[in-house]
OpenMM code with the backbone's topology and positions (N, CA, C; nanometers):
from openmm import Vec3, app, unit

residues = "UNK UNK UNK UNK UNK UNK UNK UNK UNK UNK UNK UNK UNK UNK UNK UNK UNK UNK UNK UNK UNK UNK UNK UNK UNK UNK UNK UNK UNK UNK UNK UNK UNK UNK UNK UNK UNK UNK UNK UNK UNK UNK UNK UNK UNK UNK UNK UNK UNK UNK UNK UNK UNK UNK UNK UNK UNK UNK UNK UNK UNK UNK UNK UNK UNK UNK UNK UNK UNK UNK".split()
positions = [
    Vec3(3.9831, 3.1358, -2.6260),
    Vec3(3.9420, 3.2748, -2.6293),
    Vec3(3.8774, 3.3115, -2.4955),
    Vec3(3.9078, 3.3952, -2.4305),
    Vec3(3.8613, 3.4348, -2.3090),
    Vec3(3.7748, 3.5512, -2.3254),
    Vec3(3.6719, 3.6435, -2.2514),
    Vec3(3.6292, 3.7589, -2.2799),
    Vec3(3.6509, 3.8229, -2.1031),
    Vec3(3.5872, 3.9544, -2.1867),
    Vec3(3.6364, 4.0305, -2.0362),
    Vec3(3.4997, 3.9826, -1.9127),
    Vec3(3.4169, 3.9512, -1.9669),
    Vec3(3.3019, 3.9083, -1.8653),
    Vec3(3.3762, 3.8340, -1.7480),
    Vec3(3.4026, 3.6982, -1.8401),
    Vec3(3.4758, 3.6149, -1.7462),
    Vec3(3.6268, 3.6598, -1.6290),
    Vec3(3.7247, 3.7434, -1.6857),
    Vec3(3.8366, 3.7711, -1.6519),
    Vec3(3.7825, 3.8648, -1.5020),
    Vec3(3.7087, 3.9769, -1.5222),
    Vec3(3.6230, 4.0798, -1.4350),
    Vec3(3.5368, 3.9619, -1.3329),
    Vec3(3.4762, 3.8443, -1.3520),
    Vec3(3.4422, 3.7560, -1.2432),
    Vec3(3.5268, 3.6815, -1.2016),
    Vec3(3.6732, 3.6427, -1.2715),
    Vec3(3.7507, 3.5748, -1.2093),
    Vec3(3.8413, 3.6617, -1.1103),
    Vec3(3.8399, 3.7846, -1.1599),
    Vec3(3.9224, 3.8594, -1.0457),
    Vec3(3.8444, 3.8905, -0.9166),
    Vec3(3.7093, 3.9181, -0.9344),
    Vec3(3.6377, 3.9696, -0.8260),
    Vec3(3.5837, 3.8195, -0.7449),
    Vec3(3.5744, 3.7036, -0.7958),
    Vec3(3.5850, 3.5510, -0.7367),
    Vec3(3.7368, 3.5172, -0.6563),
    Vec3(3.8551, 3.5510, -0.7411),
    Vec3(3.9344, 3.5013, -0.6684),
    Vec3(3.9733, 3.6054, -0.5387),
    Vec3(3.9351, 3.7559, -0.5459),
    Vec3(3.9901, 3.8306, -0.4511),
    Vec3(3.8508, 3.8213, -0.3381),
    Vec3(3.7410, 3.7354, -0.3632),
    Vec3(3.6568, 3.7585, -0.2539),
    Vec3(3.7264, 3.6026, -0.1674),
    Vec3(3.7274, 3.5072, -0.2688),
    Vec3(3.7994, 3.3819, -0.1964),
    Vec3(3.9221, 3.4120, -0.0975),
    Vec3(4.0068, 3.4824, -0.1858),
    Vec3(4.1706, 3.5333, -0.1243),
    Vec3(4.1388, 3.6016, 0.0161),
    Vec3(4.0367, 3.6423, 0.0552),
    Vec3(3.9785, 3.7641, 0.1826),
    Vec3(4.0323, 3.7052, 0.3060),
    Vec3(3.9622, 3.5676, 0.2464),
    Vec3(3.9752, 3.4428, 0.4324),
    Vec3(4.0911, 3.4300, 0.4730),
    Vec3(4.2540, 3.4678, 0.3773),
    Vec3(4.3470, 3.4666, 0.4635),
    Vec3(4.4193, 3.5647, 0.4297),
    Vec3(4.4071, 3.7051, 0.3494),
    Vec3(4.4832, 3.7719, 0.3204),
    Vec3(4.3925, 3.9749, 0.3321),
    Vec3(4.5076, 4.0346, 0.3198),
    Vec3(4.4153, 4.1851, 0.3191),
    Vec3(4.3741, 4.1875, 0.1772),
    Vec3(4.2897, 4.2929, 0.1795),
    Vec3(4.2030, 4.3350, 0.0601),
    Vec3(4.3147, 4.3579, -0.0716),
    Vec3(4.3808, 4.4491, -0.0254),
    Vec3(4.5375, 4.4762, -0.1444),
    Vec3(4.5740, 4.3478, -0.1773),
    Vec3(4.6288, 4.2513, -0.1621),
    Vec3(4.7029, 4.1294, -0.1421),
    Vec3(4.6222, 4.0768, -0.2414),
    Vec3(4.5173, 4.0296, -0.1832),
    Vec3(4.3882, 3.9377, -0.2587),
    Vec3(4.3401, 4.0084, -0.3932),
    Vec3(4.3093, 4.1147, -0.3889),
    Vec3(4.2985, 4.2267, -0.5376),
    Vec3(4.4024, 4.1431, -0.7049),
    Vec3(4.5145, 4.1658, -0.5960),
    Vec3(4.6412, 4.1677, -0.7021),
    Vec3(4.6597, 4.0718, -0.7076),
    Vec3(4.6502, 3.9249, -0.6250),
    Vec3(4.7016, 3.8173, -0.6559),
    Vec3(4.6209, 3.7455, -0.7499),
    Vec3(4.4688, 3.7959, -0.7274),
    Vec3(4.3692, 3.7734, -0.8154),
    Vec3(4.3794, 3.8233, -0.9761),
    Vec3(4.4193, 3.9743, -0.9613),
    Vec3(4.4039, 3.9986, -1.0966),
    Vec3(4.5658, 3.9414, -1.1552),
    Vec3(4.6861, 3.9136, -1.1089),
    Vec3(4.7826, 3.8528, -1.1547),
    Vec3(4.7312, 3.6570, -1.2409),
    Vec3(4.7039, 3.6264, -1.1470),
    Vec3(4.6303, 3.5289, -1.1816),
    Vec3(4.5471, 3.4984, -1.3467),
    Vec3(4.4501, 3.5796, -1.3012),
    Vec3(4.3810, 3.6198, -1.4494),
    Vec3(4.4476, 3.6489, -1.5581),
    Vec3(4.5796, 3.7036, -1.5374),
    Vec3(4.6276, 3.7708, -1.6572),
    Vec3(4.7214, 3.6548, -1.7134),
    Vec3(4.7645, 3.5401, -1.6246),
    Vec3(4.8567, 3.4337, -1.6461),
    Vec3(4.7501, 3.3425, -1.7293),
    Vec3(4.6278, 3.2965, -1.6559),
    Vec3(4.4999, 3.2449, -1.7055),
    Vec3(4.5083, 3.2132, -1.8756),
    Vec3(4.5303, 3.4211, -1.8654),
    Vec3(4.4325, 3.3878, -2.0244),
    Vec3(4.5839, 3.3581, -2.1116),
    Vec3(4.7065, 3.3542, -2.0265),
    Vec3(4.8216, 3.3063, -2.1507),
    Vec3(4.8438, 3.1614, -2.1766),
    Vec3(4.9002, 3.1422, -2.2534),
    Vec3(4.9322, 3.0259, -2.3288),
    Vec3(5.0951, 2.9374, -2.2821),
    Vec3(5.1200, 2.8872, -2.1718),
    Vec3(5.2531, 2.8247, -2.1636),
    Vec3(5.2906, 2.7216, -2.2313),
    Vec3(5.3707, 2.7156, -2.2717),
    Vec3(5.4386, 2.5819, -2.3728),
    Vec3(5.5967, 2.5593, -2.3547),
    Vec3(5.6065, 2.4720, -2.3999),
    Vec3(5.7812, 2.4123, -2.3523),
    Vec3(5.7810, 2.3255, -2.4974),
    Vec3(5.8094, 2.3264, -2.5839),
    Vec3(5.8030, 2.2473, -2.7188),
    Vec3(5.6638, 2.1969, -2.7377),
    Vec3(5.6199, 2.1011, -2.7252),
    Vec3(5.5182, 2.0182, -2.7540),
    Vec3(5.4559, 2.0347, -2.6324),
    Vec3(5.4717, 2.0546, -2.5495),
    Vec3(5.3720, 2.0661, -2.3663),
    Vec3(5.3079, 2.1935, -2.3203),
    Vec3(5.2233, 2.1594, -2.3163),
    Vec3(5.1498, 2.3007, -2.2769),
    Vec3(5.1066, 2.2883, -2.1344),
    Vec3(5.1567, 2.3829, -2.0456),
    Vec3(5.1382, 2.3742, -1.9170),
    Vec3(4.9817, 2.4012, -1.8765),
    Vec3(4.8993, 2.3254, -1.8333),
    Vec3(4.8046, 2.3347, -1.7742),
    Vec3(4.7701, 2.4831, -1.6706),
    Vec3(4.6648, 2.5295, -1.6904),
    Vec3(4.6166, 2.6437, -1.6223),
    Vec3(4.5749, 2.6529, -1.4913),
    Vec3(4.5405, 2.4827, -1.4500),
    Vec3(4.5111, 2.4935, -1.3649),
    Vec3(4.6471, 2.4903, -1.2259),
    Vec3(4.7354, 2.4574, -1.2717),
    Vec3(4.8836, 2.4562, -1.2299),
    Vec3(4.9229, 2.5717, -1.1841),
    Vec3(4.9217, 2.6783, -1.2938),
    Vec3(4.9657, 2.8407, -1.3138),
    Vec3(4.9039, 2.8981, -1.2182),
    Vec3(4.7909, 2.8581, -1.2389),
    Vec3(4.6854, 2.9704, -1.1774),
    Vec3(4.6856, 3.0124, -0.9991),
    Vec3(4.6609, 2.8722, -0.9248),
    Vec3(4.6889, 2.9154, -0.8225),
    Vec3(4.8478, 2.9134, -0.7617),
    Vec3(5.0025, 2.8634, -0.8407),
    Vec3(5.0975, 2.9081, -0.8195),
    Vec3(5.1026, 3.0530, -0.8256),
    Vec3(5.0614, 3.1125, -0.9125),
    Vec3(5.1150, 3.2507, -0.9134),
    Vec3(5.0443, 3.3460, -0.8633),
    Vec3(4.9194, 3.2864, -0.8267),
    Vec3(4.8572, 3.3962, -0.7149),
    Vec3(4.9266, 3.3850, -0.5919),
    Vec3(4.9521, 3.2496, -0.5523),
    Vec3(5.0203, 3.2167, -0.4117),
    Vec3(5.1578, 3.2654, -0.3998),
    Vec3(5.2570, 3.2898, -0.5097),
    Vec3(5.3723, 3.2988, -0.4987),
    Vec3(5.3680, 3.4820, -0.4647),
    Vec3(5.3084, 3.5117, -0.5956),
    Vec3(5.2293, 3.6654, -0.5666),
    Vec3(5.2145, 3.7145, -0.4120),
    Vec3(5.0850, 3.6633, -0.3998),
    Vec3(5.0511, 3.7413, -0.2367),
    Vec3(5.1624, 3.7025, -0.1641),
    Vec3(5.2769, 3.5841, -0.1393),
    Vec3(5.3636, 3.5302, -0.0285),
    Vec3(5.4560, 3.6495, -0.0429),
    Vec3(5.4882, 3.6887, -0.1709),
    Vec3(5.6173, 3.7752, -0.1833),
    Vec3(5.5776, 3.9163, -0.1337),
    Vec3(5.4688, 3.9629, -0.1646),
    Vec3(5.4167, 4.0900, -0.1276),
    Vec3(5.3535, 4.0879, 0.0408),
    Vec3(5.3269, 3.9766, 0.0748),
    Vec3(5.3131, 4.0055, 0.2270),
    Vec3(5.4375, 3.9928, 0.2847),
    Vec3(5.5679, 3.9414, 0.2345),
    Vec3(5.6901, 3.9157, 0.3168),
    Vec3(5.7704, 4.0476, 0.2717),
    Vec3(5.6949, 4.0994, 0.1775),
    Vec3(5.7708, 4.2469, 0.1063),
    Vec3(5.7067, 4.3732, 0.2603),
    Vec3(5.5874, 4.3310, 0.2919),
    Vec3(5.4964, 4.4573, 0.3898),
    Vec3(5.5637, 4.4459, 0.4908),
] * unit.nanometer
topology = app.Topology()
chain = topology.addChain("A")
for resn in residues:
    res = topology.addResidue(resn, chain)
    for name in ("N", "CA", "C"):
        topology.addAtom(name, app.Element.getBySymbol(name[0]), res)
């Protein structure tokens, strides 16, 4: 169970982290993408993909595609 406390510090944690190599837009969204993968549940039959896996793939894949999109 996640609450919004946490989700609202994980976005505003990961987009202050994201700053040191990316613009403010970039880091925002890759952050709040992130969060929203976070609070889901991946599974493949019996395997549940670890969060900590997800989490910074899809911020990274995120910001790479949208800065090669600018």
């Amino acid at each position: 169970k996640k609450n919004w406390e946490g989700i609202v510090s994980g976005i505003l944690a990961g987009t202050a982290a994201a700053l040191v190599a990316v613009p403010f837009a970039l880091a925002f969204v890759g952050a709040a993408l992130a969060m929203f993968v976070e609070g889901m549940d991946i599974s493949f039959g019996e395997w549940r993909v670890n969060d900590n896996l997800t989490v910074p793939l899809i911020s990274g894949v995120v910001m790479m595609g949208l800065r090669l999109l600018a």
